[in-house]
C-alpha positions as a Markdown table, in Angstrom:
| # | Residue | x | y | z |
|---|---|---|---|---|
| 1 | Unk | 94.5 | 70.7 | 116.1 |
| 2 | Unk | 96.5 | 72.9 | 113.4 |
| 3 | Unk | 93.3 | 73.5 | 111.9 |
| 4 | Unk | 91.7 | 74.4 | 114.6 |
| 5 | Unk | 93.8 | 76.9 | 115.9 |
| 6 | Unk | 94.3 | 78.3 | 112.4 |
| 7 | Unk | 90.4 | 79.1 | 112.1 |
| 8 | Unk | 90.0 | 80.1 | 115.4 |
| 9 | Unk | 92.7 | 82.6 | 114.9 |
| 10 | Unk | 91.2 | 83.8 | 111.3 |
| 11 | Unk | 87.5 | 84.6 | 113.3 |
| 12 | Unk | 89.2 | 86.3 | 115.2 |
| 13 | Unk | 90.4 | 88.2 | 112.3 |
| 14 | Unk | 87.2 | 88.5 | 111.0 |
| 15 | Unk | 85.4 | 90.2 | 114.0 |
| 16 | Unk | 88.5 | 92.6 | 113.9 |
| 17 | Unk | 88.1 | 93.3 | 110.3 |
| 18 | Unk | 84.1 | 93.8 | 110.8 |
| 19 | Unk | 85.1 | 95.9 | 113.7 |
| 20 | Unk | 83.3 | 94.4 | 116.5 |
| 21 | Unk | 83.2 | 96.3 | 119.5 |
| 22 | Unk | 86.3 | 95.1 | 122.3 |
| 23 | Unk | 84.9 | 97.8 | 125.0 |
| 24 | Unk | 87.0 | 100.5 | 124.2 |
| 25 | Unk | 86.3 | 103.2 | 126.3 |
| 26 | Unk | 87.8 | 106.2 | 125.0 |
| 27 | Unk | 86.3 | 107.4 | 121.4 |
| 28 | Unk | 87.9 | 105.6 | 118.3 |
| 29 | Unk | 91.2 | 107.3 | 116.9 |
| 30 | Unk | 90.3 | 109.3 | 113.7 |
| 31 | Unk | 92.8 | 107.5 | 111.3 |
| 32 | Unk | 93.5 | 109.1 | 107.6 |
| 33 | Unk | 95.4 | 106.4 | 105.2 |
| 34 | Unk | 96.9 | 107.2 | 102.1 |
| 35 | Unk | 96.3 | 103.8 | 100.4 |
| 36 | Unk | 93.2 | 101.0 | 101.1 |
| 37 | Unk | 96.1 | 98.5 | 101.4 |
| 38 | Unk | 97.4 | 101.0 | 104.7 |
| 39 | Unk | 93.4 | 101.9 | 105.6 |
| 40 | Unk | 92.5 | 98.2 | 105.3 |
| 41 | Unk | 95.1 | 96.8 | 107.6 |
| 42 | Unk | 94.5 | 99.7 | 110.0 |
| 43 | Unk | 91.2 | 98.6 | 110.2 |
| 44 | Unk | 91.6 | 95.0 | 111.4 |
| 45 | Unk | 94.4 | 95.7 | 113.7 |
| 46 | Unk | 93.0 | 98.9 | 115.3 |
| 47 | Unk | 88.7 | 97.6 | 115.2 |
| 48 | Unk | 86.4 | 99.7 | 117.2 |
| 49 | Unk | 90.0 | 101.7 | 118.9 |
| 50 | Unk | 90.4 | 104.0 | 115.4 |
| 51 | Unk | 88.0 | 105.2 | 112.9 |
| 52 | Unk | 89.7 | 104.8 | 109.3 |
| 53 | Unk | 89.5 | 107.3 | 106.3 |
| 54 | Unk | 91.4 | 106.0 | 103.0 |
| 55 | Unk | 92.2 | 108.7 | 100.6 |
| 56 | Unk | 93.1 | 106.6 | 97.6 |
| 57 | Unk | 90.4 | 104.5 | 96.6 |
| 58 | Unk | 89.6 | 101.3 | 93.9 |
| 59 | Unk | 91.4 | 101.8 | 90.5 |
| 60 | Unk | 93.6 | 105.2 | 92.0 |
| 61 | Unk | 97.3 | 105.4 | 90.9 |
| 62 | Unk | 99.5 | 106.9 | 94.0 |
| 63 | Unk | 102.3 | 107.5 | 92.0 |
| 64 | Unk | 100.4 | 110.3 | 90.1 |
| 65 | Unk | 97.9 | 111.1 | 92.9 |
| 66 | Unk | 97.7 | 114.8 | 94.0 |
| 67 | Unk | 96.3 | 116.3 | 96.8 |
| 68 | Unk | 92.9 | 118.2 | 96.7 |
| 69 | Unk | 92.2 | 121.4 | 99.3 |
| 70 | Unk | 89.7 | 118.8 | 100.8 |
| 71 | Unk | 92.6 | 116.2 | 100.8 |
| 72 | Unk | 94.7 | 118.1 | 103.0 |
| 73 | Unk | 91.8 | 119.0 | 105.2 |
| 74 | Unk | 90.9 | 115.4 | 106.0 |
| 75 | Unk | 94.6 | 114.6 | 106.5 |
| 76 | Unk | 95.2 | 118.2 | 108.7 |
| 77 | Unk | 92.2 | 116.7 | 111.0 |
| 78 | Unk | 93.4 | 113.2 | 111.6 |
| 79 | Unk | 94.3 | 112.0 | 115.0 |
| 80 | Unk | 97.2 | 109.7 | 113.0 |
| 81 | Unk | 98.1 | 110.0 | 109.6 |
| 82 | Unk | 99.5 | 106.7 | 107.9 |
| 83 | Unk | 101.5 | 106.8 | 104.9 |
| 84 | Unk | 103.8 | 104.2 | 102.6 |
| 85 | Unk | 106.6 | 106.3 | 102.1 |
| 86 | Unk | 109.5 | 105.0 | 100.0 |
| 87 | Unk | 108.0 | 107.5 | 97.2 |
| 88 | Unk | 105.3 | 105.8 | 96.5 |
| 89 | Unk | 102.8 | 108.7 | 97.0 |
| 90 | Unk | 105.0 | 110.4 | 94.8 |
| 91 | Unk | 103.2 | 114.3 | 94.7 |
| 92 | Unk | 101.3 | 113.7 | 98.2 |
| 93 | Unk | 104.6 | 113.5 | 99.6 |
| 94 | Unk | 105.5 | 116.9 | 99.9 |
| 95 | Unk | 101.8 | 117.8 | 101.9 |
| 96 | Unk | 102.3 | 114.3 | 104.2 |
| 97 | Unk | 105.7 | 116.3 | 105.1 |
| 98 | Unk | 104.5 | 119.8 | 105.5 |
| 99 | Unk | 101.7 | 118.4 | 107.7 |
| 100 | Unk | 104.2 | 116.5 | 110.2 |
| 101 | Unk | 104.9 | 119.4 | 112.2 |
| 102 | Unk | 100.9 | 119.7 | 113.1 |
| 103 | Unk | 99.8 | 116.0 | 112.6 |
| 104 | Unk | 101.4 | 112.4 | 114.2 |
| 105 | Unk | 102.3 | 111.3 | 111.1 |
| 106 | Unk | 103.5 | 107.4 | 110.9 |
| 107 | Unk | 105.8 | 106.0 | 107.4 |
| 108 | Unk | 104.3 | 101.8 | 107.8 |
| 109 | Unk | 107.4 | 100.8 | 105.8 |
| 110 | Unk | 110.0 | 102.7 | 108.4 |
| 111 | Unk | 110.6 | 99.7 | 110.3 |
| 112 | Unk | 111.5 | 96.9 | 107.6 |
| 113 | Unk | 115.2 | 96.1 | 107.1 |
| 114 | Unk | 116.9 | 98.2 | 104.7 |
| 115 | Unk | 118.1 | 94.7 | 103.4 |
| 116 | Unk | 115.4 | 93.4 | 102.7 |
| 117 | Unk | 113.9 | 96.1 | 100.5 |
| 118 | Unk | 114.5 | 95.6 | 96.7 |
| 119 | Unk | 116.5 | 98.8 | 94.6 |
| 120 | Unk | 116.2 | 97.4 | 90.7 |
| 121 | Unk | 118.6 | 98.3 | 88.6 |
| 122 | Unk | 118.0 | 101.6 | 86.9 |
| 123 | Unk | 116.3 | 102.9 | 90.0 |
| 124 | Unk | 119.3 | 104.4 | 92.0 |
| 125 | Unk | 118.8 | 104.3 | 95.3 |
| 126 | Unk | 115.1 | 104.9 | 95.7 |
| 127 | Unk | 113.9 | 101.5 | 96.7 |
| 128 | Unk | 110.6 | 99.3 | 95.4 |
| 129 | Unk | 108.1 | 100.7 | 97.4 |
| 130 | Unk | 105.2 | 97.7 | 96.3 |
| 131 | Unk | 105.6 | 96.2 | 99.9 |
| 132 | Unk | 102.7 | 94.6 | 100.1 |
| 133 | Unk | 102.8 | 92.3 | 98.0 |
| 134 | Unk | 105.5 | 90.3 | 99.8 |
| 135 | Unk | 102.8 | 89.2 | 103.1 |
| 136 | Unk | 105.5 | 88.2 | 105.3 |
| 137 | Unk | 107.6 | 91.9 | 105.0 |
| 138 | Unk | 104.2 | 93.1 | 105.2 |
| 139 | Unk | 104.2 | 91.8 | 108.9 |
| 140 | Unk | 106.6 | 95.0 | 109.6 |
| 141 | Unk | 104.4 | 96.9 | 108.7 |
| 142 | Unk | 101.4 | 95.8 | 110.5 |
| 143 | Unk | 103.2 | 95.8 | 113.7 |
| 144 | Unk | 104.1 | 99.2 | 112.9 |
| 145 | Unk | 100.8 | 100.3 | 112.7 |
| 146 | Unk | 99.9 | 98.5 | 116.1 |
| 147 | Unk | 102.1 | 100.5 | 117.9 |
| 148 | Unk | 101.4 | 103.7 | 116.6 |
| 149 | Unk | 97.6 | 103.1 | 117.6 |
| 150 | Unk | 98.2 | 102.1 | 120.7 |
| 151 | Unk | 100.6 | 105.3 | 121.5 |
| 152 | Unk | 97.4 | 107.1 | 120.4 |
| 153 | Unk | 94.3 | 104.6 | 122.1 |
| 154 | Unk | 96.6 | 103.4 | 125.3 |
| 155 | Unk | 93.4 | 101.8 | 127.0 |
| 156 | Unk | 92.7 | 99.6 | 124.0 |
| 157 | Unk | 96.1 | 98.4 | 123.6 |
| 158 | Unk | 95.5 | 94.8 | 124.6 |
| 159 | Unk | 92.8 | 94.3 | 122.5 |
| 160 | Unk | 94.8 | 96.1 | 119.2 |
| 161 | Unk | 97.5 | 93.6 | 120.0 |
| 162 | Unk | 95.1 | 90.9 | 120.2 |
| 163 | Unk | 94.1 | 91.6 | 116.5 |
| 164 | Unk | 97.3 | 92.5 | 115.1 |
| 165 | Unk | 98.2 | 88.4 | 116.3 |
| 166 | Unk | 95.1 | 87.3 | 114.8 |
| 167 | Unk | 95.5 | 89.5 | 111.6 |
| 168 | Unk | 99.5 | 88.2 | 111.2 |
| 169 | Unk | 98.3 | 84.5 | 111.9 |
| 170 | Unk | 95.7 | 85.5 | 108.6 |
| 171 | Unk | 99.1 | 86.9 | 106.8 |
| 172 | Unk | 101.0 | 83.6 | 107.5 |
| 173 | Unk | 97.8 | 81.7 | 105.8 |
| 174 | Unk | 97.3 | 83.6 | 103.0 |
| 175 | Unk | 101.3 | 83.6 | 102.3 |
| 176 | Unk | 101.4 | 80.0 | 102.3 |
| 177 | Unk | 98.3 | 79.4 | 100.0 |
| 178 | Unk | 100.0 | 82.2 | 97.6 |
| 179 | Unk | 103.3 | 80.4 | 97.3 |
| 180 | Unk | 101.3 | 77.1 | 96.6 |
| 181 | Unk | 99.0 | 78.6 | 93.9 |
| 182 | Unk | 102.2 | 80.3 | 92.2 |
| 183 | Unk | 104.0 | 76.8 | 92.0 |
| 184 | Unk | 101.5 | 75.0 | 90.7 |
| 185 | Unk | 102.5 | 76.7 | 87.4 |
| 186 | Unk | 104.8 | 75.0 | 85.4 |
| 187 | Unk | 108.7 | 76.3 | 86.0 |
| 188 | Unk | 109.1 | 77.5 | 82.2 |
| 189 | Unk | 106.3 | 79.7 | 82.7 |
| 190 | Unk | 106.8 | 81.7 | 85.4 |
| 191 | Unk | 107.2 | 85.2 | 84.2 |
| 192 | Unk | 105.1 | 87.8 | 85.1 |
| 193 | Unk | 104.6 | 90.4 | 82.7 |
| 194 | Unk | 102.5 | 93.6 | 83.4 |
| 195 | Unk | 102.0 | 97.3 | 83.2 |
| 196 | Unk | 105.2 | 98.6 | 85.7 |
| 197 | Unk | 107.5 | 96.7 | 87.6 |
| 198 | Unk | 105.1 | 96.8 | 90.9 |
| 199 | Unk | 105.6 | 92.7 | 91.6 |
| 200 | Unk | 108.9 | 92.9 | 92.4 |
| 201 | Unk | 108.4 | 91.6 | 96.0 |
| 202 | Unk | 105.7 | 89.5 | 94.6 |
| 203 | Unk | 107.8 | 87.9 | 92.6 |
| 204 | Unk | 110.8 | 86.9 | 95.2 |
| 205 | Unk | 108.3 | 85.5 | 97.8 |
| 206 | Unk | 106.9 | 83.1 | 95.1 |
| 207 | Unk | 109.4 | 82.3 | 92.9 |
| 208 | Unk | 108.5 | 84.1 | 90.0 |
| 209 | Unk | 110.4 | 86.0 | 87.5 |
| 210 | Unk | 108.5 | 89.8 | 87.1 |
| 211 | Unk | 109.2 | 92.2 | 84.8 |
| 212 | Unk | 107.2 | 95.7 | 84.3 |
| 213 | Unk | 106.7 | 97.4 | 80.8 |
| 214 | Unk | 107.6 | 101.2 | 83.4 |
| 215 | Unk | 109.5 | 101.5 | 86.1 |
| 216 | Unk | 108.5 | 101.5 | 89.6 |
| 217 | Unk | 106.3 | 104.1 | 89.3 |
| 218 | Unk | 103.8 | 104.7 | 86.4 |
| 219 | Unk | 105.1 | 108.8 | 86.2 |
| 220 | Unk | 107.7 | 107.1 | 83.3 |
| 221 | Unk | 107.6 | 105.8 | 80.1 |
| 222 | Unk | 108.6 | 102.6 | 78.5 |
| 223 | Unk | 111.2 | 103.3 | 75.5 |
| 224 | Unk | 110.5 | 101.6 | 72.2 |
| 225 | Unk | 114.1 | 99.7 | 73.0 |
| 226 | Unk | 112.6 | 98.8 | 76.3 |
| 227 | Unk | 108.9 | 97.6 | 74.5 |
| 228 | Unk | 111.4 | 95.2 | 71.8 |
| 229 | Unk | 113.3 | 93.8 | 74.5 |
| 230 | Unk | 110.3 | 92.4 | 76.3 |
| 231 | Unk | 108.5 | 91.5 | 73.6 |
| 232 | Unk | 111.9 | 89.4 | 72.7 |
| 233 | Unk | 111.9 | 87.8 | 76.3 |
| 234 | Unk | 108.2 | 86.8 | 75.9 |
| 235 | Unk | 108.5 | 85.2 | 72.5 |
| 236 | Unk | 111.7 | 83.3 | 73.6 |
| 237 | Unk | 110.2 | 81.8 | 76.9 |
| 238 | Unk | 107.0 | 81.2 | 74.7 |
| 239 | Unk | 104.6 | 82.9 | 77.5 |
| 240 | Unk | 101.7 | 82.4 | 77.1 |
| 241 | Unk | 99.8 | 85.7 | 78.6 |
| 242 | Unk | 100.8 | 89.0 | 80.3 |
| 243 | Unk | 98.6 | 91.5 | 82.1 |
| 244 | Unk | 96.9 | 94.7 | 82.6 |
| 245 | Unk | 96.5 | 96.7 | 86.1 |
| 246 | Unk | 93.4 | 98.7 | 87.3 |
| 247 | Unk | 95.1 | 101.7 | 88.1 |
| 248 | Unk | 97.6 | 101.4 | 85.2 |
| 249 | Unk | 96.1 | 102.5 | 81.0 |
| 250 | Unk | 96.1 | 99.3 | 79.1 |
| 251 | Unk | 97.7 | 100.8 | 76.3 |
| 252 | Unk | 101.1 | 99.8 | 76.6 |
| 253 | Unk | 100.3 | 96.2 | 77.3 |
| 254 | Unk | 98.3 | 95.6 | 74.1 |
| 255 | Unk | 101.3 | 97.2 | 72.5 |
| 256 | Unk | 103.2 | 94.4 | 73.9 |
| 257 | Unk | 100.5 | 92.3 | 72.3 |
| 258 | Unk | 101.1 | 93.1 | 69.0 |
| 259 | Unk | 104.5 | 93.0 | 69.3 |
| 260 | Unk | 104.4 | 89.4 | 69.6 |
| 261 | Unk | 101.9 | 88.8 | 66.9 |
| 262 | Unk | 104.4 | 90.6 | 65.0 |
| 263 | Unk | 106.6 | 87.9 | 65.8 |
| 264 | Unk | 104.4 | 85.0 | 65.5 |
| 265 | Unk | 103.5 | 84.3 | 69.2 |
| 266 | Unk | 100.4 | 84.8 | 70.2 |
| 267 | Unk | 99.9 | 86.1 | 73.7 |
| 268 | Unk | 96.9 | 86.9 | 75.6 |
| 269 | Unk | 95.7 | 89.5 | 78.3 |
| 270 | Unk | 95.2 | 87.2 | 81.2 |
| 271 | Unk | 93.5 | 89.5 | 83.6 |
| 272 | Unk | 93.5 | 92.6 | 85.6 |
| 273 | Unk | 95.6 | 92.3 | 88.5 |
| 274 | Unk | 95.4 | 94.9 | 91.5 |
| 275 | Unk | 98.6 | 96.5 | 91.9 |
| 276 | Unk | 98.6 | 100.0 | 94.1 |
| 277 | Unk | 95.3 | 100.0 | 94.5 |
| 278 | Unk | 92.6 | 97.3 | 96.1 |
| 279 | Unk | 89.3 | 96.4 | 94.3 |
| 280 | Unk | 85.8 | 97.4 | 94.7 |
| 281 | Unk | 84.8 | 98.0 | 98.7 |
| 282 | Unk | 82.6 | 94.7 | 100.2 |
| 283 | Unk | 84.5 | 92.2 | 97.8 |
| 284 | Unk | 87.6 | 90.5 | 98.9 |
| 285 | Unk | 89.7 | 92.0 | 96.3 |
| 286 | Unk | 88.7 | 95.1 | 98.3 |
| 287 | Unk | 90.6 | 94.0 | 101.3 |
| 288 | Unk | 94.9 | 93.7 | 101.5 |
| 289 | Unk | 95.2 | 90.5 | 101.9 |
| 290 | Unk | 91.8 | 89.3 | 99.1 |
| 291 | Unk | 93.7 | 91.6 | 96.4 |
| 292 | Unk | 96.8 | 89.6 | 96.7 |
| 293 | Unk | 95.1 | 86.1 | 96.7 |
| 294 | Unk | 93.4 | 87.8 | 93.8 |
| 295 | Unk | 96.5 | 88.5 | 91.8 |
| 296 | Unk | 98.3 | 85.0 | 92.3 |
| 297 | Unk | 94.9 | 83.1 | 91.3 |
| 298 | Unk | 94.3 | 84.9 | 88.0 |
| 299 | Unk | 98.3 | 84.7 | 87.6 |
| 300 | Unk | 98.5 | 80.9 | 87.2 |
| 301 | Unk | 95.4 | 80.6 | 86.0 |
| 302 | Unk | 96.6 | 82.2 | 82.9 |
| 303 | Unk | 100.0 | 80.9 | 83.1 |
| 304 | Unk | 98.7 | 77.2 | 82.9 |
| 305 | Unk | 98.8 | 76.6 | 86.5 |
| 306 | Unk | 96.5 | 74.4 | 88.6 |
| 307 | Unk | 95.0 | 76.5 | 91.0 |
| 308 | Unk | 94.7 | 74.4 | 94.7 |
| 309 | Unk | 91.5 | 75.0 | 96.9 |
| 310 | Unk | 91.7 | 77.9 | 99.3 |
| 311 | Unk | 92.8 | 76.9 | 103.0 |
| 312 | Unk | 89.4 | 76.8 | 105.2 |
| 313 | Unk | 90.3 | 79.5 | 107.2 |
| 314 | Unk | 91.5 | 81.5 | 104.6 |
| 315 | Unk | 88.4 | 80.8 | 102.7 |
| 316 | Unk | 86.3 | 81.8 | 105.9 |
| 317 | Unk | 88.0 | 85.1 | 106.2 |
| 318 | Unk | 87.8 | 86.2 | 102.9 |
| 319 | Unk | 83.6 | 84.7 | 102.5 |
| 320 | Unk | 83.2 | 87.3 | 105.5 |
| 321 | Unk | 85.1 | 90.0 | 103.8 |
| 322 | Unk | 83.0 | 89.9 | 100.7 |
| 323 | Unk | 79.7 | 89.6 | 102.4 |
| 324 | Unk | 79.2 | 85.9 | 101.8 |
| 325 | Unk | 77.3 | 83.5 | 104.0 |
| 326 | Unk | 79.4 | 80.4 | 105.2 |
């Protein structure tokens, strides 16, 4: 009955995501995100109630993004502008502000607990601003969303809430499937190296130790004490592979690389994970929730794990996503 309920709930998430009409009456809510992780949930939460416009798309790097003339126009005409905040937009920022005074502007990370966020040492107080790769926080986020688009599309606010349920029940799945593909790798092996510390969250939900060659954002540089001190950490632990982003240069990493060949330990490159930016549109690493299954997969995969079968639903949902028949 679990089961049941489960995949009924994830088709439910599906037609949201595919934006199947729910009789909306008044025209959809012109919605301009700054990331596809934002414009992606907006999507399935709002359906046929908002009309979504990402400005960040596959392989972009928010940290070092800036604004075009034709940027500011897009986000100047939105009916609801929805941004990450927590200085992850880094140079946008100052336009998202300027704009607030003319636009509803909506931060999707206002409403999580200031105790939950992560500040890493080094940071001061500016706080990780990789949310969504923790699913459950990312619930805060979503519900933050919901209620911003029904303040704008009142007449479709039963049917937004009736997707936002369906799109948390799929956020529930997927978290669980995550934290059972990150455990199947062995315990000595679970660290997560890659390009800047953007797994942070990642890493407390799963249980895995995460450490970033740059800071939180990618507008820093690694120092060459910084580059010896992981490559000591990786030949000590003996792990086996680290990992390259596709909105991150690769550079640094195969640095790392030889740094341990140096050394005598021979590390691979394990894969490209998706870090602030989704993957190609009509895939499932395209979609929020398909970039993060992506990421743990190839993750133990390369760190010797044993990689369990996708929950049925969550398989569904993501089959659908990619445009795959069932």
């Amino acid at each position: 009955m679990r089961v049941h309920r489960a995949i009924l709930a994830m088709s439910a998430a599906v037609l949201a995501w595919l934006g199947v009409p729910c009789a909306d009456a008044a025209p959809p809510v012109r919605v301009v995100a700054t990331t596809g992780m934002i414009a992606d949930t907006a999507r399935a939460i709002g359906g046929s109630a908002v009309s979504v416009t990402a400005l960040m798309g596959e392989g972009v790097d928010p940290h070092l993004y800036k604004a075009s003339p034709g940027d500011v126009r897009v986000m100047a005409g939105a009916g609801l502008l929805l941004w990450n905040g927590l200085h992850l937009e880094g140079r946008l920022g100052e336009a998202i502000t300027k704009l607030g005074s003319r636009v509803p502007v909506v931060c999707v990370t206002d409403s999580i607990p200031q105790d939950r966020l992560l500040r890493p040492a080094g940071a001061g107080s500016v706080p990780d601003p990789h949310v969504w790769f923790d699913l459950a926080l990312w619930r805060f986020a979503c519900e933050r969303i919901r209620d911003a688009i029904i303040e704008r599309a009142p007449d479709a606010a039963d049917a937004v809430r009736t997707r936002c349920a369906a799109h948390l029940e799929l956020l529930d799945v997927a978290a669980s499937h995550v934290q059972a593909v990150v455990v199947s790798v062995p315990a000595d092996r679970r660290v997560l190296v890659t390009a800047h510390d953007a797994f942070g969250y990642f890493g407390r939900a799963n249980g895995i130790a995460v450490r970033g060659i740059q800071g939180l954002s990618t507008d820093s540089e690694a120092s060459l004490r910084e580059l010896n001190a992981l490559v000591d950490l990786i030949v000590e632990r003996r792990v086996p592979a680290v990992f390259i982003e596709s909105s991150v240069p690769r550079k640094a990493v195969e640095a790392l690389v030889e740094g341990c060949s140096a050394r005598g330990h021979a590390v691979t490159i394990g894969g490209e994970l998706l870090s602030d930016a989704m993957g190609a549109a009509g895939t499932e690493q395209g979609t929020h929730v398909g970039m993060v299954v992506h990421d743990a997969e190839v993750i133990a995969r390369a760190l010797g794990g044993n990689v369990p079968a996708r929950p049925a639903a969550l398989a569904a949902w993501l089959d659908a996503a990619a445009g795959r028949a069932p």
